[in-house]
C-alpha positions as CSV (number, residue, x, y, z in Angstrom):
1,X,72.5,61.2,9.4
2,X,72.7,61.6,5.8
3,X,69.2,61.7,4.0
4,X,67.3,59.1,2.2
5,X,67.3,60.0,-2.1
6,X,64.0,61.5,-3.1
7,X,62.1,61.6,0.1
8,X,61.6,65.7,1.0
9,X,59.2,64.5,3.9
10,X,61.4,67.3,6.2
11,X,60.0,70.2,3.3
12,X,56.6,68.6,2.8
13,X,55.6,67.7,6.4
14,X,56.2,70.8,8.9
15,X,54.4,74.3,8.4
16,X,56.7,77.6,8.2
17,X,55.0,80.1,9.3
18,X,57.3,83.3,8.9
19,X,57.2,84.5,5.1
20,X,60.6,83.3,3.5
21,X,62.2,83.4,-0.2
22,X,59.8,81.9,-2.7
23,X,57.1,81.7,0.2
24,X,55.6,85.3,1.1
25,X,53.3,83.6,3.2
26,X,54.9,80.8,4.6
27,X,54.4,77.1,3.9
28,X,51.3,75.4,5.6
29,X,52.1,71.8,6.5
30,X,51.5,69.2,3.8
31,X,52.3,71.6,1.0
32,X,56.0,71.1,-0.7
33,X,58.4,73.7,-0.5
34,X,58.9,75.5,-3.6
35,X,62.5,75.1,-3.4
36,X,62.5,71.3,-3.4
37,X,64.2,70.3,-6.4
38,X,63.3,67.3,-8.9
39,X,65.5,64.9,-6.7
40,X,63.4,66.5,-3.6
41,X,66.5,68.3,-2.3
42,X,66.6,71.3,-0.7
43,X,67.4,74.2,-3.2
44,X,68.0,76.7,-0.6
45,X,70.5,74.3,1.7
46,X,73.3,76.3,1.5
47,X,72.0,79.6,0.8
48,X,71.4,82.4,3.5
49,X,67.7,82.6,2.7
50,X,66.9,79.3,3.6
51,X,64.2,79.5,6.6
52,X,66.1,79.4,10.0
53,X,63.8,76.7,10.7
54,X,64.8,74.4,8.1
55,X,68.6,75.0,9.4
56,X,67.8,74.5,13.0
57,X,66.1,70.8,12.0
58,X,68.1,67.8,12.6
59,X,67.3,64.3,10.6
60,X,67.1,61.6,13.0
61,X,66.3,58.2,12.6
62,X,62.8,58.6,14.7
63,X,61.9,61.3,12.4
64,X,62.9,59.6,9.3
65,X,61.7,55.8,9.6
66,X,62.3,53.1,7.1
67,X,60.8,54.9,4.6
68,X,59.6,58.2,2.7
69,X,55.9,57.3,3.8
70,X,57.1,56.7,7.2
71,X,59.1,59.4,7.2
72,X,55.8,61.9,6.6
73,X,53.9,60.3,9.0
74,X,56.5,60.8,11.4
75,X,56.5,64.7,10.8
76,X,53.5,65.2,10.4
77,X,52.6,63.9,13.7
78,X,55.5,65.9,15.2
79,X,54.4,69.3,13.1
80,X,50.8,68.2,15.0
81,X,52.3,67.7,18.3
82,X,54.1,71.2,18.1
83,X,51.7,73.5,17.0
84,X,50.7,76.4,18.9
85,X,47.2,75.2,20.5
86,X,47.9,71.6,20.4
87,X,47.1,71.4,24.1
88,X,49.6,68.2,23.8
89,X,52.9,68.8,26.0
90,X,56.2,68.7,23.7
């Protein structure tokens, strides 16, 4: 799935919480990336310090909606879902 221009929700949404480049302490979910660029791309995509995280996610349609709004709704319920403690089964 190629991703919608200027949406970001996958860099916005989801919490990293191993220190990465840019990031000593991780990203808490809500909080843009640091690396997100002024068209909200990635500016870490191809490089090796890009959070294995981030490379391990996969765009789908269900996480992505019809729309950037949508789209971080969607995450943010899944980052919700996943957290340790949740008490919700994945």
């Amino acid at each position: 799935m190629d991703c919608r221009a200027h949406c970001g929700a996958c860099c916005i949404a989801p919490s990293i919480t191993q220190p990465f480049f840019g990031m000593p302490a991780g990203k808490p979910a809500g909080v843009p990336c640091v690396h997100l660029d002024e068209q909200m791309r990635c500016g870490l995509f191809n490089d090796s310090r890009r959070p294995a995280l981030c490379g391990r996610f996969q765009a789908l349609p269900e996480h992505c909606g019809e729309s950037r709004d949508q789209a971080l709704q969607l995450l943010f319920v899944l980052e919700q879902v996943t957290s340790p403690g949740s008490g919700l089964p994945i």
